[in-house]
C-alpha positions as CSV (number, residue, x, y, z in Angstrom):
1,X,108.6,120.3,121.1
2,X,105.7,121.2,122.9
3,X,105.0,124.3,121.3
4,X,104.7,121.8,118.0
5,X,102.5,119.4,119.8
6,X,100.4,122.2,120.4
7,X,100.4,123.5,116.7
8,X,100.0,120.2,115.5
9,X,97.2,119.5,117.7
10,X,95.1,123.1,116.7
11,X,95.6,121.9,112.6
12,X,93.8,118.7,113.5
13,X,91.0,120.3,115.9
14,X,90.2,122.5,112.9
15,X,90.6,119.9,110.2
16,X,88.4,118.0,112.2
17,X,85.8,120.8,112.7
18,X,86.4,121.8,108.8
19,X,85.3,118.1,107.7
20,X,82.1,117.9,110.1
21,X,80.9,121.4,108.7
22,X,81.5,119.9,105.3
23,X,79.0,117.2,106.2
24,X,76.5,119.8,107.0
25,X,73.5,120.6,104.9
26,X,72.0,123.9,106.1
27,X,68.9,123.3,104.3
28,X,65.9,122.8,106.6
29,X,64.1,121.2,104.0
30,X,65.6,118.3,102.4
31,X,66.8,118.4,98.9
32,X,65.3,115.0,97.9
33,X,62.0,117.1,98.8
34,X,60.4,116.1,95.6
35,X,58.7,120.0,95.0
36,X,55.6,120.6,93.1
37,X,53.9,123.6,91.9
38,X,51.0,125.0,93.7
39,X,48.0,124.6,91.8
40,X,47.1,127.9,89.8
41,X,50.6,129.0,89.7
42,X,54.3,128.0,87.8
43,X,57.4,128.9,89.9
44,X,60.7,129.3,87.9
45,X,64.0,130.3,89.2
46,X,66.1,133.0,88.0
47,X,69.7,134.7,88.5
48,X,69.5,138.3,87.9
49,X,72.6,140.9,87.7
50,X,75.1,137.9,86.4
51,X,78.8,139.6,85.0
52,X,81.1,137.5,82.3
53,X,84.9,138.0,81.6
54,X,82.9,140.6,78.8
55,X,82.9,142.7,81.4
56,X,83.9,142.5,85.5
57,X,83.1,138.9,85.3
58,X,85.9,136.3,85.7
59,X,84.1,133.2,83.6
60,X,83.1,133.2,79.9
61,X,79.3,132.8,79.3
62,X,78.9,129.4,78.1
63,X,80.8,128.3,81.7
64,X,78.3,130.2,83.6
65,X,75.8,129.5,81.8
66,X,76.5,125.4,82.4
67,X,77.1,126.1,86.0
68,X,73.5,127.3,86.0
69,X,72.0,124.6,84.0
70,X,73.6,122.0,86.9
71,X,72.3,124.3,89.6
72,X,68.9,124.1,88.0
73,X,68.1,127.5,87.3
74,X,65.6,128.1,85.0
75,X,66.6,131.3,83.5
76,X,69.6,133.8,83.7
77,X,69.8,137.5,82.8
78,X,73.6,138.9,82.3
79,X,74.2,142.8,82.7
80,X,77.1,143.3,81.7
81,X,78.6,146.6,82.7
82,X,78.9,149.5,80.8
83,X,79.4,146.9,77.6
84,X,79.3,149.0,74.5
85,X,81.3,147.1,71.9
86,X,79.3,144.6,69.3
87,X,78.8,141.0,70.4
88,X,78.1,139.8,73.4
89,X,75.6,137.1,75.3
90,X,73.7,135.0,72.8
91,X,69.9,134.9,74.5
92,X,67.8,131.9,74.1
93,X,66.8,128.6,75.1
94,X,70.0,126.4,76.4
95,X,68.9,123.3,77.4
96,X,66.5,123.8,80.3
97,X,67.9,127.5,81.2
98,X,66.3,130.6,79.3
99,X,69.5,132.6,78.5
100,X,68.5,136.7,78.5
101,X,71.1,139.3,78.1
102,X,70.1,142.5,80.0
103,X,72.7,145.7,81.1
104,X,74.2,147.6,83.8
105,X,75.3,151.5,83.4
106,X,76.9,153.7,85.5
107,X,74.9,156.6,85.9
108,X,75.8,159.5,88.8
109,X,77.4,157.6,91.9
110,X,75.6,154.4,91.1
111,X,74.5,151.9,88.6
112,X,71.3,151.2,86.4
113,X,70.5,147.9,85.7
114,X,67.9,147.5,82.3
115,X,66.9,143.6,82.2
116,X,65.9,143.9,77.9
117,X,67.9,147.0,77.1
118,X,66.8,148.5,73.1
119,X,67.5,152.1,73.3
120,X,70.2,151.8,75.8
121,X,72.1,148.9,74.0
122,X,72.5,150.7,70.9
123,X,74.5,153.3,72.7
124,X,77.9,153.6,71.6
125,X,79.8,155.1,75.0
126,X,78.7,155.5,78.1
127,X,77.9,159.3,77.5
128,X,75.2,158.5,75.0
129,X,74.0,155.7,77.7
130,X,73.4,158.4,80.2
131,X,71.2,160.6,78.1
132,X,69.3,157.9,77.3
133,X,69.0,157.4,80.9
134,X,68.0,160.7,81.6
135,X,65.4,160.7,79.0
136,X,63.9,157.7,80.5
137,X,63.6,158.9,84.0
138,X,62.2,161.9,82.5
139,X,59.1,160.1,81.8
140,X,58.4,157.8,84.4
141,X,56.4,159.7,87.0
142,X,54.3,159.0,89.9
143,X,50.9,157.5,87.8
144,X,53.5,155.4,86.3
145,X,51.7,152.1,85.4
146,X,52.9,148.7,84.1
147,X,53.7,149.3,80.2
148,X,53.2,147.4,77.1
149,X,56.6,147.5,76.2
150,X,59.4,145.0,77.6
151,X,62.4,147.2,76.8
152,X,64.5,150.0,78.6
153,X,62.4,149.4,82.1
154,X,65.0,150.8,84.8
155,X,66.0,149.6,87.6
156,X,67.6,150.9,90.9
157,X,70.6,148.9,91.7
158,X,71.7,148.2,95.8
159,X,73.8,150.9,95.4
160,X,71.5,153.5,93.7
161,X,69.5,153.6,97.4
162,X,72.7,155.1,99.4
163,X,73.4,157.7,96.4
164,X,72.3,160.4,94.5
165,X,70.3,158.5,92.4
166,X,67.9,157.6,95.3
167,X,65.9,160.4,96.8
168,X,63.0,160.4,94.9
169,X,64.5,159.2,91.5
170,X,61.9,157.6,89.0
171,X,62.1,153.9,88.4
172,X,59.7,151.1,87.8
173,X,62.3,148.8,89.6
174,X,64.7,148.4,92.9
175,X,67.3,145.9,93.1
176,X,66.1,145.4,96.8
177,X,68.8,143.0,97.9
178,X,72.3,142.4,96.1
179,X,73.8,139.5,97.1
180,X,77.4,140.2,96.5
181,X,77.0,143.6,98.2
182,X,75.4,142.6,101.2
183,X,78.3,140.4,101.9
184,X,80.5,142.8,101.3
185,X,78.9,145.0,103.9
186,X,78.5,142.1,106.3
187,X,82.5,142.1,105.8
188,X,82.6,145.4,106.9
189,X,80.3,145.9,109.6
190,X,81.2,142.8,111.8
191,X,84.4,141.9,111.0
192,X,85.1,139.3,113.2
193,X,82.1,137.2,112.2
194,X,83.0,137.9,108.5
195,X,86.4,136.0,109.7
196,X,85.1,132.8,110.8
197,X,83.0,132.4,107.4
198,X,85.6,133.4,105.9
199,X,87.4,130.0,107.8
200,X,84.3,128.5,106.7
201,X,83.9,129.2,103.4
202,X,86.1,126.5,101.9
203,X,84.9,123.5,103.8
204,X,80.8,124.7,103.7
205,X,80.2,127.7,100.9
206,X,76.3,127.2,101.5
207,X,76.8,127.9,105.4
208,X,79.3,130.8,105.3
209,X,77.2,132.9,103.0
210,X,73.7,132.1,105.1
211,X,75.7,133.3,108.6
212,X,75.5,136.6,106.8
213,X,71.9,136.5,106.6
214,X,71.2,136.0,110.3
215,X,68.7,138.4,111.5
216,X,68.4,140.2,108.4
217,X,65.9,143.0,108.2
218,X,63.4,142.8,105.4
219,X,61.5,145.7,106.9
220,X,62.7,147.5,103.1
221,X,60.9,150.7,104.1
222,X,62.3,153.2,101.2
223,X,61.2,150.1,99.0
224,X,57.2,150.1,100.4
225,X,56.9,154.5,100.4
226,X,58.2,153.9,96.6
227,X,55.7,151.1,95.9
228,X,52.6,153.2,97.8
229,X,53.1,156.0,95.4
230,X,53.7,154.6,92.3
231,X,54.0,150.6,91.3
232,X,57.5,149.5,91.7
233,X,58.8,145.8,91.2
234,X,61.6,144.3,93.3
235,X,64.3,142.0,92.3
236,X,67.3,140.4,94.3
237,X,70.2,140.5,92.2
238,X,73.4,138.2,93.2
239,X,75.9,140.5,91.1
240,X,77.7,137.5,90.4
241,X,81.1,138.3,88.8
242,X,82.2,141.3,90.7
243,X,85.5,140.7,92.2
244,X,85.0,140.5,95.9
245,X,87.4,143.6,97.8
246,X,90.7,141.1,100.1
247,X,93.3,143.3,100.9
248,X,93.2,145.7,98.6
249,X,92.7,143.4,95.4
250,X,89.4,142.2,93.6
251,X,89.2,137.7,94.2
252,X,87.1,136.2,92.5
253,X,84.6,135.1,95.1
254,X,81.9,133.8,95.9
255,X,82.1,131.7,93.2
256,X,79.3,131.5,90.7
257,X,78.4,127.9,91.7
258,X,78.3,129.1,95.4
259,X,76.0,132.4,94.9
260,X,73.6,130.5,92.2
261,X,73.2,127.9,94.7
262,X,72.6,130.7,97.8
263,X,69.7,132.8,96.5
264,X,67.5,134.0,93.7
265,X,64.1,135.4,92.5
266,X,61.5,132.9,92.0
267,X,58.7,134.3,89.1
268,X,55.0,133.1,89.6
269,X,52.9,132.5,86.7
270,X,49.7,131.3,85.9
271,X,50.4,129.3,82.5
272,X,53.7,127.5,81.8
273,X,57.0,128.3,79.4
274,X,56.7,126.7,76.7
275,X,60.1,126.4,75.4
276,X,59.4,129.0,72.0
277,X,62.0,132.2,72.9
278,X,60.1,134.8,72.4
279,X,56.8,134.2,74.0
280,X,59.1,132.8,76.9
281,X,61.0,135.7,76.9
282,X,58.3,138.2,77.1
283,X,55.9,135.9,79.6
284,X,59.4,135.9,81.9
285,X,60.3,139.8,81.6
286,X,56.4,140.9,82.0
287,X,56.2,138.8,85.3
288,X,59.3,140.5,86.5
289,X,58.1,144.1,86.1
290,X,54.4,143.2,87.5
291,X,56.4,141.9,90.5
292,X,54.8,138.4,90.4
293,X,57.8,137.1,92.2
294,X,59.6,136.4,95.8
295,X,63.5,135.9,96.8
296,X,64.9,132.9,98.1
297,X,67.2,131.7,99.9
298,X,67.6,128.4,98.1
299,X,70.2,126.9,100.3
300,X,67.6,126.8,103.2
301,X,65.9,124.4,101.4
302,X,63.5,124.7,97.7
303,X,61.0,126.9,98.0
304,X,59.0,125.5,94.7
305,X,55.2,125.2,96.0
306,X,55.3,128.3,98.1
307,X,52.3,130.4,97.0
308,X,50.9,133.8,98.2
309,X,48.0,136.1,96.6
310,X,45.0,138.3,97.2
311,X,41.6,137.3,97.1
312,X,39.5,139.7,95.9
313,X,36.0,139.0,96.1
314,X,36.6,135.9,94.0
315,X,39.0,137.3,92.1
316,X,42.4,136.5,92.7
317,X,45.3,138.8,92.1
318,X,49.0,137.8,92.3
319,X,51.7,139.1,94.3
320,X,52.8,143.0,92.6
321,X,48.9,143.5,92.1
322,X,47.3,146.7,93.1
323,X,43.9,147.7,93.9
324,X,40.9,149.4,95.8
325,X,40.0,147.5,99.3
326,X,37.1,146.0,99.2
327,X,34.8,144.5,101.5
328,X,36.3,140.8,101.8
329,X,39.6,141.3,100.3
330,X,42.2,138.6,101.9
331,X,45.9,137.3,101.6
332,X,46.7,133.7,101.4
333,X,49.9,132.0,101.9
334,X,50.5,128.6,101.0
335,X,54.6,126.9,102.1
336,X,55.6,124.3,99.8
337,X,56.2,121.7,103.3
338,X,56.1,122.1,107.1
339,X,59.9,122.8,107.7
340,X,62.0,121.0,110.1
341,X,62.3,123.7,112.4
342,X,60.9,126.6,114.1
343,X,59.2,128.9,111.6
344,X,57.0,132.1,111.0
345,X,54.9,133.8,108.5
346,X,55.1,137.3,108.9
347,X,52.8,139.6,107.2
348,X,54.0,143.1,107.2
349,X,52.4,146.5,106.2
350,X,54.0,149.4,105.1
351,X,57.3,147.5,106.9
352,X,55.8,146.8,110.0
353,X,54.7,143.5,111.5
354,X,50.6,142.8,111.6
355,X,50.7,138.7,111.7
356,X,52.5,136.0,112.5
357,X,51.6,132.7,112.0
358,X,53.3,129.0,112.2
359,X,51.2,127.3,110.2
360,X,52.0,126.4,106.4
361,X,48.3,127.7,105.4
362,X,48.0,131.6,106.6
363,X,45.2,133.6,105.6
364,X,44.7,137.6,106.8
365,X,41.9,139.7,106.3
366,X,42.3,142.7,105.3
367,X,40.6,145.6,106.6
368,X,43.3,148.6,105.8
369,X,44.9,150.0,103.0
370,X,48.8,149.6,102.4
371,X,51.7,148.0,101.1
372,X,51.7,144.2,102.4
373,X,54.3,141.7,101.5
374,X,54.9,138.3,102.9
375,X,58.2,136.9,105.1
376,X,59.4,133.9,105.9
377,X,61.8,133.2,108.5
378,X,63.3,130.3,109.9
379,X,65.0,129.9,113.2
380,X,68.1,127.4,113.2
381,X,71.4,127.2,114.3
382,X,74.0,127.1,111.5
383,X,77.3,125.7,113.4
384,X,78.0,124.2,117.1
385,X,79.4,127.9,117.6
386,X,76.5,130.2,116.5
387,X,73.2,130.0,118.6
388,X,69.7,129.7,117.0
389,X,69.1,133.0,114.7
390,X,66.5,133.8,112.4
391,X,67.0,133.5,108.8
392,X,65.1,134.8,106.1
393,X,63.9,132.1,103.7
394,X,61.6,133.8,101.3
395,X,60.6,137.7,100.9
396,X,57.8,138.6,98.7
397,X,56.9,141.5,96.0
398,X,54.5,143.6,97.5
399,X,50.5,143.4,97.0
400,X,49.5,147.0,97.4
401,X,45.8,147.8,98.6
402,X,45.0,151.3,98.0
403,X,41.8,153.2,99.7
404,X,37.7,152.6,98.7
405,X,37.9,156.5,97.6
């Protein structure tokens, strides 16, 4: 009798516990925060790397694609993996998401993701999508420079960076963080904290997949010795759709509602979308490969206002920029709010820290050359078990400064 006391008593201590983490909005900055653009500059938010049931995926497009419309993303790109059968994700304008169907091959140990695949999508098997692949790499080199073209730009998936694709393998892009994988890793590495998101997750879906953020290093150092020899864009991907490993099997978690929700790379531009496809589609894809973009963690709180450039002498150049120092070259970082809690502005070169700063208007001069990119970080504490941690709220492209001479 006791013993069921007992039990009974545990289920409705963690009932209890479940509902109050239910209640709790992780986001440091309120969602009613009514966000505005910064002056000079459009932010749109985009899911990059999504799979349907065409390929590892578990939903059909047009669910995905509505999932992303109520999460008030502004554009998607599916890669679909190693896809080569006719048909597939209808790109264009639906409602106020921009729909853009992109690839994934498997190429060595890894993957290659191609956001506007030409070449590569009218491969037949995945043989003829390697030599493709092969001849692509082939002529990107070290003076490669942003091109003209929008189709068949490569990028380095997560997984590329731990294989034999890596090394000093040509690319224009990295997928620098993958948000699937990264909790798949954080499953692996600290298994007992893994659990208790895990006990989490259904109550609070926001707050289990931020506890595997805490602390997370952005110092991305094979990332800034790729960008100082030869420009190289970042994205984060969420590689929504890939069953998650339990036990042996493949679930079908996170969910695309939860990861959508979680994080995402946020484009910067200097005029708006007008709503005409291909103009839009081009504007979108040539903003991605300059690296005129940031990642998010959107269930922190919006990050739409958040602004960071170069001044040049009176010129300004946007974030994935490169050129010569000059004699009053400076960064400026602009946060969309003060947040609720304790906060920094990091500014790192080549990986390491060179400022800090806790106001929301930072400005740097710069007197050295280098690969700078901008970090935000928030300290908070996610639960009444986990103390205060830092949490990575937004993560720039790099601007890269290269010597007078």
């Amino acid at each position: 009798m006791r013993q069921l006391v007992a039990l009974i008593a545990l289920i409705l201590l963690v009932l209890t516990y479940g509902i109050s983490l239910s209640l709790r909005d992780p986001a440091v900055i309120p969602e009613s925060f009514d966000a505005v653009n910064h002056p000079g500059f459009y932010d749109y938010r985009g899911a990059l790397n999504v799979q349907s049931e065409l390929s590892t995926g578990f939903l059909p497009a047009a669910k995905i694609i509505q999932t992303a419309q109520d999460k008030k993303v502004d554009f998607v790109i599916f890669n679909e993996l190693n896809r080569f059968l006719p048909g597939g994700v209808i790109e264009g304008w639906q409602r106020q998401t921009l729909v853009l169907s992109g690839g994934k091959y498997g190429y060595l140990d890894a993957n290659l993701l191609s956001l506007a695949p030409e070449r590569l999508s009218a491969a037949e098997s995945l043989g003829q999508a390697q030599t493709v692949i092969a001849d692509l790499l082939s002529n990107v080199g070290p003076n490669a420079q942003l091109r003209e073209s929008i189709s068949d730009v490569l990028i380095l998936s997560r997984d590329s960076l731990s294989s034999g694709v890596s090394g000093n393998s040509p690319a224009l892009g990295v997928e620098v963080v993958n948000v699937h994988q990264w909790l798949t890793q954080f499953a692996n590495s600290d298994r007992l904290s893994f659990l208790w998101s895990a006990l989490i997750f259904p109550f609070n879906p926001d707050l289990a997949i931020l506890r595997s953020f805490a602390d997370f290093d952005t110092s991305f150092s094979d990332w800034d010795r790729r960008s100082a020899l030869q420009p190289t864009f970042g994205i984060l991907g969420l590689d929504a759709g890939s069953p998650f490993p339990v036990f042996g099997f493949g679930a079908a978690l996170p969910s695309y509602d939860a990861l959508f929700r979680a994080a995402s790379t946020h484009i910067l531009l200097r005029s708006e979308l007008t709503g005409e496809f291909a103009s839009d589609r081009r504007k979108v894809l040539k903003a991605l490969y300059a690296g005129q973009s940031y990642f998010a963690i959107d269930s922190l709180g919006p990050t739409k206002g958040f602004a960071a450039w170069a001044d040049d002498s009176g010129t300004v150049r946007a974030l994935g920029s490169r050129f010569r120092l000059g004699e009053s070259a400076r960064i400026l970082v602009r946060l969309p709010r003060k947040p609720e809690v304790a906060f920094e502005t990091v500014i790192l070169r080549d990986g390491a820290s060179i400022m800090t700063s806790n106001s929301t208007e930072t400005e740097f001069r710069v007197h050295q050359p280098g690969v700078y990119r901008i970090v935000v970080r928030l300290f908070t504490s996610l639960s009444v078990l986990d103390g205060g941690r830092w949490l990575p709220w937004i993560m720039t492209n790099p601007i890269v400064i290269t010597p007078r001479s």
